[in-house]
VOROTOR-62545 format. One record per residue (C-alpha): residue in three letters; x, y negated, z. Coordinates in steps of 0.1 Angstrom, whole numbers, always signed. Example, Ala and Ser with C-alpha at 12.3 -4.5 7.8 and 13.67 -1.06 7.14 Angstrom:
<rs>
[ALA, [+123, +45, +78]]
[SER, [+137, +11, +71]]
</rs>
This chain:
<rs>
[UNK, [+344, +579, +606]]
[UNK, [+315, +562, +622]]
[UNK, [+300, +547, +590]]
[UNK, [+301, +569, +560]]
[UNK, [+295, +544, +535]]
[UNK, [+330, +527, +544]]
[UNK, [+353, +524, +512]]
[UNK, [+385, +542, +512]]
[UNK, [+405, +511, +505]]
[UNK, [+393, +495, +543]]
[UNK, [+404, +524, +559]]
[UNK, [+444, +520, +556]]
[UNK, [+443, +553, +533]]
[UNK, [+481, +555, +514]]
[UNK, [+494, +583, +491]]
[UNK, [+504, +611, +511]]
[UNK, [+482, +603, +544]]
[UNK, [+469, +634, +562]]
[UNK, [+428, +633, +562]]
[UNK, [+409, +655, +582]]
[UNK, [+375, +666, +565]]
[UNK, [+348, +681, +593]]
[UNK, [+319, +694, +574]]
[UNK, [+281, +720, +583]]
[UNK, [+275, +747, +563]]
[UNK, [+288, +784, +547]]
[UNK, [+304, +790, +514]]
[UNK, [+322, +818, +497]]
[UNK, [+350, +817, +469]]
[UNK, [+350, +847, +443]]
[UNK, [+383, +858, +443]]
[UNK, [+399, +870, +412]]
[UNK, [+383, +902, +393]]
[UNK, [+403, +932, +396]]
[UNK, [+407, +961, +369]]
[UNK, [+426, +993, +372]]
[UNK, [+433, +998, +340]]
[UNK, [+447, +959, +336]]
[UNK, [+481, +946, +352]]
[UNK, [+462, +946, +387]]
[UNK, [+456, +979, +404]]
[UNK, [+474, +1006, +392]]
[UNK, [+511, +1006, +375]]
[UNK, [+514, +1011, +335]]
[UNK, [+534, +1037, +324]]
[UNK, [+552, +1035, +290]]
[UNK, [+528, +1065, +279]]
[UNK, [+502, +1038, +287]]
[UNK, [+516, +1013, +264]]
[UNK, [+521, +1037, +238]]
[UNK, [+489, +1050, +240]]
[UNK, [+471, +1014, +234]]
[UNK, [+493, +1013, +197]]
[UNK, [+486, +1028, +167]]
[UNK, [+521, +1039, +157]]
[UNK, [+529, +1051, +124]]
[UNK, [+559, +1078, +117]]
[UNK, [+568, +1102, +94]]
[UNK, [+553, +1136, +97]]
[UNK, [+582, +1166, +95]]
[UNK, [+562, +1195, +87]]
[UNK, [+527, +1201, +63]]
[UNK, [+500, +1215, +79]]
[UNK, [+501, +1236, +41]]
[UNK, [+530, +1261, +38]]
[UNK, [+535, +1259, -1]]
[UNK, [+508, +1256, -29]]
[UNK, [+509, +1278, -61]]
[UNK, [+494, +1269, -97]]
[UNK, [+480, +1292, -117]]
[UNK, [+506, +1288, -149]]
[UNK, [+473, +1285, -175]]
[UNK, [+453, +1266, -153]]
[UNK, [+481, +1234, -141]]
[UNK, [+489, +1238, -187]]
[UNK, [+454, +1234, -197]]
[UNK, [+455, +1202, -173]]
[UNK, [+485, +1184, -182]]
[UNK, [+487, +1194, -216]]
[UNK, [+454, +1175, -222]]
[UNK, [+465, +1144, -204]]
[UNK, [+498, +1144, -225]]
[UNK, [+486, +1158, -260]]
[UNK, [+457, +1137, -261]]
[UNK, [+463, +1106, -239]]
[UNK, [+498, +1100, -241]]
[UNK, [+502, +1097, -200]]
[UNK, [+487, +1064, -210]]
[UNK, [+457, +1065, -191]]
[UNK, [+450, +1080, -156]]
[UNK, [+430, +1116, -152]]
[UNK, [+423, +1139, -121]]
[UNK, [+408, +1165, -112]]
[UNK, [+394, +1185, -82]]
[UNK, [+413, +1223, -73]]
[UNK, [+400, +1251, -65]]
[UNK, [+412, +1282, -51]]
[UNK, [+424, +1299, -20]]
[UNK, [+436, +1292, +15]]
[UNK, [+456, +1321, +34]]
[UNK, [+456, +1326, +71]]
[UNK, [+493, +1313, +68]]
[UNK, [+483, +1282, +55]]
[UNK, [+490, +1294, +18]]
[UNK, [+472, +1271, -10]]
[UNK, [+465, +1289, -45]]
[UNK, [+450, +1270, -71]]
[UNK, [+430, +1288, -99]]
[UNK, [+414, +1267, -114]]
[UNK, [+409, +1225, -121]]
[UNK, [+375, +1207, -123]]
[UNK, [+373, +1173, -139]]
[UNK, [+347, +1151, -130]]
[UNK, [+336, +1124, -153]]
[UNK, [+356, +1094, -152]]
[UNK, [+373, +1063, -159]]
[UNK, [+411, +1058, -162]]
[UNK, [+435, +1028, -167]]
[UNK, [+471, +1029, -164]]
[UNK, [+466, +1019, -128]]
[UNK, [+433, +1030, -115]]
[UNK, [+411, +1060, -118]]
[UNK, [+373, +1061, -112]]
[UNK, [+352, +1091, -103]]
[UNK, [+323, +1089, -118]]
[UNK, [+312, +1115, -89]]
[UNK, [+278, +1136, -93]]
[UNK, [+265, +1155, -60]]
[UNK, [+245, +1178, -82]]
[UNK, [+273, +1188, -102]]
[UNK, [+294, +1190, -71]]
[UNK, [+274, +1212, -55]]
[UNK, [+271, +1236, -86]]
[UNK, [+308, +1239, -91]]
[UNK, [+310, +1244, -55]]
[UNK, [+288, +1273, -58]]
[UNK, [+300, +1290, -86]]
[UNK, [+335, +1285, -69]]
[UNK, [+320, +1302, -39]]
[UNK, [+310, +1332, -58]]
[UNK, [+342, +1334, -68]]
[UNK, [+354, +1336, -32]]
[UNK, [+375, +1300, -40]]
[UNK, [+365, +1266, -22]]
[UNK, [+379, +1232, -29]]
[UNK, [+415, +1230, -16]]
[UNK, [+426, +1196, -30]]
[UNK, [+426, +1169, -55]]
[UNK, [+455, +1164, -85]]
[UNK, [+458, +1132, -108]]
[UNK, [+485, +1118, -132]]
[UNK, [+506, +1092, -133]]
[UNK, [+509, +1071, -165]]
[UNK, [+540, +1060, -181]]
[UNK, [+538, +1025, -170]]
[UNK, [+537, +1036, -132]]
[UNK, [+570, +1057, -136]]
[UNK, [+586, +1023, -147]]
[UNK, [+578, +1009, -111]]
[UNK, [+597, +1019, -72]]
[UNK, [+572, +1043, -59]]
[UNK, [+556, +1074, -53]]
[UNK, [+522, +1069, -46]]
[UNK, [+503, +1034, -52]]
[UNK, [+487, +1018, -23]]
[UNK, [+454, +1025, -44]]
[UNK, [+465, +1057, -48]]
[UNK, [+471, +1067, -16]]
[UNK, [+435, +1050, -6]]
[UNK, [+421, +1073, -30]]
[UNK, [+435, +1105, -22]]
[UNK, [+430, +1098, +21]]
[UNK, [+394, +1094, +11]]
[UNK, [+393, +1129, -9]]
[UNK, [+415, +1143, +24]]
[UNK, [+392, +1130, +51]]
[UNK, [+363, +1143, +27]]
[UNK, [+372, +1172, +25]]
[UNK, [+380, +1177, +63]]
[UNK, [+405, +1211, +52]]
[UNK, [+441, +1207, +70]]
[UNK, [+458, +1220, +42]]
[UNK, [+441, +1199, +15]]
[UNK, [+469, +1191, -14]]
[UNK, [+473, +1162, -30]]
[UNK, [+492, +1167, -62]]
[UNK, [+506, +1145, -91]]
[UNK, [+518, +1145, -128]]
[UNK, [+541, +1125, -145]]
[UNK, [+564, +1126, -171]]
[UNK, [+597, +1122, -161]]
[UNK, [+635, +1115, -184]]
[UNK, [+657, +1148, -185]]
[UNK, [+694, +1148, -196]]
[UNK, [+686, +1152, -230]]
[UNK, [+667, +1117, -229]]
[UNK, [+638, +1139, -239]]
[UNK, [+606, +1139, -215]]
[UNK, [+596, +1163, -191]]
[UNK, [+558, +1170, -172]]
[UNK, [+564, +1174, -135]]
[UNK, [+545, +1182, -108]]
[UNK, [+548, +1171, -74]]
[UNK, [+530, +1180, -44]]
[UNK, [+519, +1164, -11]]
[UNK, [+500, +1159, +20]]
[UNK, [+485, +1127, +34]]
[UNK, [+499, +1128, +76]]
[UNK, [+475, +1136, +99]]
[UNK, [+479, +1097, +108]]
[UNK, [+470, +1083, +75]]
[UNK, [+439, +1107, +75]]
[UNK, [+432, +1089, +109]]
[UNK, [+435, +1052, +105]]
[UNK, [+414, +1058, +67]]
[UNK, [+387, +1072, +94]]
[UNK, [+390, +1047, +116]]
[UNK, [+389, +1016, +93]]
[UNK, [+425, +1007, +90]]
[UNK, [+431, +1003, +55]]
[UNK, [+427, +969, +36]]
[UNK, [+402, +984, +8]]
[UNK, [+402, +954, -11]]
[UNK, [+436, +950, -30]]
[UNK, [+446, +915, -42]]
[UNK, [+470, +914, -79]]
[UNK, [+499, +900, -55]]
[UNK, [+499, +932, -36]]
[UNK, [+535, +953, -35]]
[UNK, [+518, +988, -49]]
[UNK, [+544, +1001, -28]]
[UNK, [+529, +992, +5]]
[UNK, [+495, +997, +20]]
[UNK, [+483, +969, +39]]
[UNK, [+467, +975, +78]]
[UNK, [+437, +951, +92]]
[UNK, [+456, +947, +121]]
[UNK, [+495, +961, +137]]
[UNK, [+506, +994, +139]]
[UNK, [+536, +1002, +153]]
[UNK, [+565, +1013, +127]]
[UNK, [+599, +1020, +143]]
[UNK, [+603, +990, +166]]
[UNK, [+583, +964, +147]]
[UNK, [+543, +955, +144]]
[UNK, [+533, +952, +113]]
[UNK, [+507, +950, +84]]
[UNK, [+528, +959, +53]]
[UNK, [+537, +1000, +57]]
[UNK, [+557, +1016, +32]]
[UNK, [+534, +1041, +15]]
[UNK, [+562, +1070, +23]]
[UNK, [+554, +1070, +56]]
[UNK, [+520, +1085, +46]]
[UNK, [+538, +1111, +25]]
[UNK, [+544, +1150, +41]]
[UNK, [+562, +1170, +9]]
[UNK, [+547, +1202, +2]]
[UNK, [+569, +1236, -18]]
[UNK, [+552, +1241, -52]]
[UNK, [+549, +1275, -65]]
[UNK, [+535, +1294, -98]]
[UNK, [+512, +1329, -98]]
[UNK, [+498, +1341, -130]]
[UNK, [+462, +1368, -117]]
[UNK, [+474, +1400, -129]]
[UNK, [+450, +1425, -141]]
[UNK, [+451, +1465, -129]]
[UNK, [+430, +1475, -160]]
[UNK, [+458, +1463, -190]]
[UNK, [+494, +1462, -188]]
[UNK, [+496, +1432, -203]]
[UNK, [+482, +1398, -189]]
[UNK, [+451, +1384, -211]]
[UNK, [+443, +1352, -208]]
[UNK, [+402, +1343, -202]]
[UNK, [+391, +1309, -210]]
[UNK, [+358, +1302, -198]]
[UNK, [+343, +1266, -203]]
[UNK, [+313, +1255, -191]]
[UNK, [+298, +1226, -201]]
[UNK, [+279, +1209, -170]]
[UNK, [+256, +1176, -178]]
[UNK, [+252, +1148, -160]]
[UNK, [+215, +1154, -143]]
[UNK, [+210, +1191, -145]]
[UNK, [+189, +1205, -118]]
[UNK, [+179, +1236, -130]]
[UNK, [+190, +1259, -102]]
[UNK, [+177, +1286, -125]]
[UNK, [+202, +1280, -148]]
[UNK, [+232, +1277, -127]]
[UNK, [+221, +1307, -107]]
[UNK, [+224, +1326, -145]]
[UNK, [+258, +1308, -152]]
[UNK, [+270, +1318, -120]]
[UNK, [+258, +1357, -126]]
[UNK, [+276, +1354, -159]]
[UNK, [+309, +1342, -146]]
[UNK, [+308, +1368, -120]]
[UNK, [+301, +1398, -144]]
[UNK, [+329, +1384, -165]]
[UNK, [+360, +1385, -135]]
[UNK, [+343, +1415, -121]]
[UNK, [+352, +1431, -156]]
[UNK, [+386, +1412, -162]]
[UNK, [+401, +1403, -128]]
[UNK, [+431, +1383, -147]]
[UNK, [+406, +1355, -151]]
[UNK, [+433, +1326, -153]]
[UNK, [+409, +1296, -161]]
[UNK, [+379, +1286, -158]]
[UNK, [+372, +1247, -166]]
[UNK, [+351, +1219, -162]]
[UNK, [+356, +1190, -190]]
[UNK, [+342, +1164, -200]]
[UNK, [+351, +1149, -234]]
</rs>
């Protein structure tokens, strides 16, 4: 084109004509970025796919064989909570006892915290001090935390579940806490026989290794609105249940059963069992390691002397 200012519509130009465009110079065009962990480069496997879900399934098998009771210490619990509060209010307590190389849970004895309880929600009132001096004690005892029991009131057993959403929040924060594999979770509720009469039962559970895991990782909706199934624990973003994403995952999946067994401590100095109370009154902001160093010489003088020591407490009225 010999003058370069000349308009396109005086040089014959149509839709569709052919123009040839001469032009000085260098350029280079980015081509598209490539990933080889994306759709470009290499192939995705289903393992891949998998592995890039967070898929929620029931677990078979406990990492906890069975759990035992001692028969005083589980009584002195639940007859409390239904003598005195009627299975109105909630209560629970932490365990301690005993973990066997098979994966054996024995629970001697039940430490309640302070607390606050309605018929749907329990608050721990939770004091590091007095933690770590119940810990202690325990420790001289040869015993260690191995789980964390609570009741069920009356107007939960009227409702289609096993565990609430809050619930099982509560008891996946105690489990990853805790970081024991064979940490029990156990519950108490009254529940109709034939007779129409009422009966205290005790179930037993563990939280799967995969509700432990998405509570670590953030998963769980903390904040629960009134609207809420209690049935269903609600997910920040999809998991993967069966075939189907989804926030809304039935709390059962969570849920591993575990065999629940009773064990009285026999003694080899009497033929006849005796049973020890011991009840030690703990407040609120001691720190008198003198003190709890003495407590904890007593209590051990004491089972050294009666090894059928079926209950040691902590209360608070």
């Amino acid at each position: 084109m010999a003058d370069p200012a000349t308009p396109l519509s005086a040089l014959n130009l149509a839709h569709g004509s052919i123009v040839f465009l001469a032009y000085e110079g260098e350029r280079s065009i980015a081509g598209p970025a490539v990933s080889p962990a994306g759709s470009f480069g290499r192939k995705m496997t289903m393992d891949d796919l998998i592995a890039k879900q967070m898929r929620v399934s029931r677990q078979e098998n406990p990492h906890c064989e069975s759990v035992s009771f001692d028969r005083d210490s589980a009584n002195a619990f639940q007859h409390y909570v239904n003598e005195t509060l009627a299975f109105a209010v909630k209560r629970g307590g932490f365990m301690y006892g005993t973990v066997s190389e098979e994966g054996k849970v024995e629970v001697d004895f039940i430490y309640e915290p302070p607390q606050q309880g309605t018929e749907e929600a329990l608050l721990l009132l939770r004091d590091s001090g007095e933690e770590k001096a119940v810990d202690a004690i325990a420790s001289g005892l040869g015993m260690r935390r191995v789980g964390f029991i609570f009741t069920q009131t009356i107007a939960q057993d009227k409702k289609d579940y096993t565990l609430s959403n809050r619930e099982i929040l509560q008891a996946a924060e105690l489990h990853a806490e805790s970081e024991l594999k064979e940490w029990v979770t156990a519950v108490v509720k009254l529940e109709v026989n034939e007779d129409g009469g009422a009966d205290v039962h005790f179930e037993a559970f563990q939280l799967s290794d995969t509700c432990v895991k998405l509570f670590k990782e953030g998963w769980f909706e903390t904040e629960i609105g009134q609207d809420v199934d209690p049935k269903l624990s609600i997910m920040k973003k999809d998991v993967v249940v069966g075939v189907k994403d989804v926030k809304e995952v039935d709390n059962d999946f969570f849920l591993v059963v575990v065999k629940i067994l009773d064990h009285m401590v026999s003694s080899p100095h009497f033929h006849h069992s005796y049973g020890l109370f011991v009840f030690i009154y703990l407040y609120v902001g001691t720190n008198d390691i003198g003190l709890i160093k003495d407590v904890k010489s007593l209590i051990l003088s004491i089972y050294a002397c009666f090894s059928d020591c079926s209950r040691l407490a902590w209360k608070h009225y």
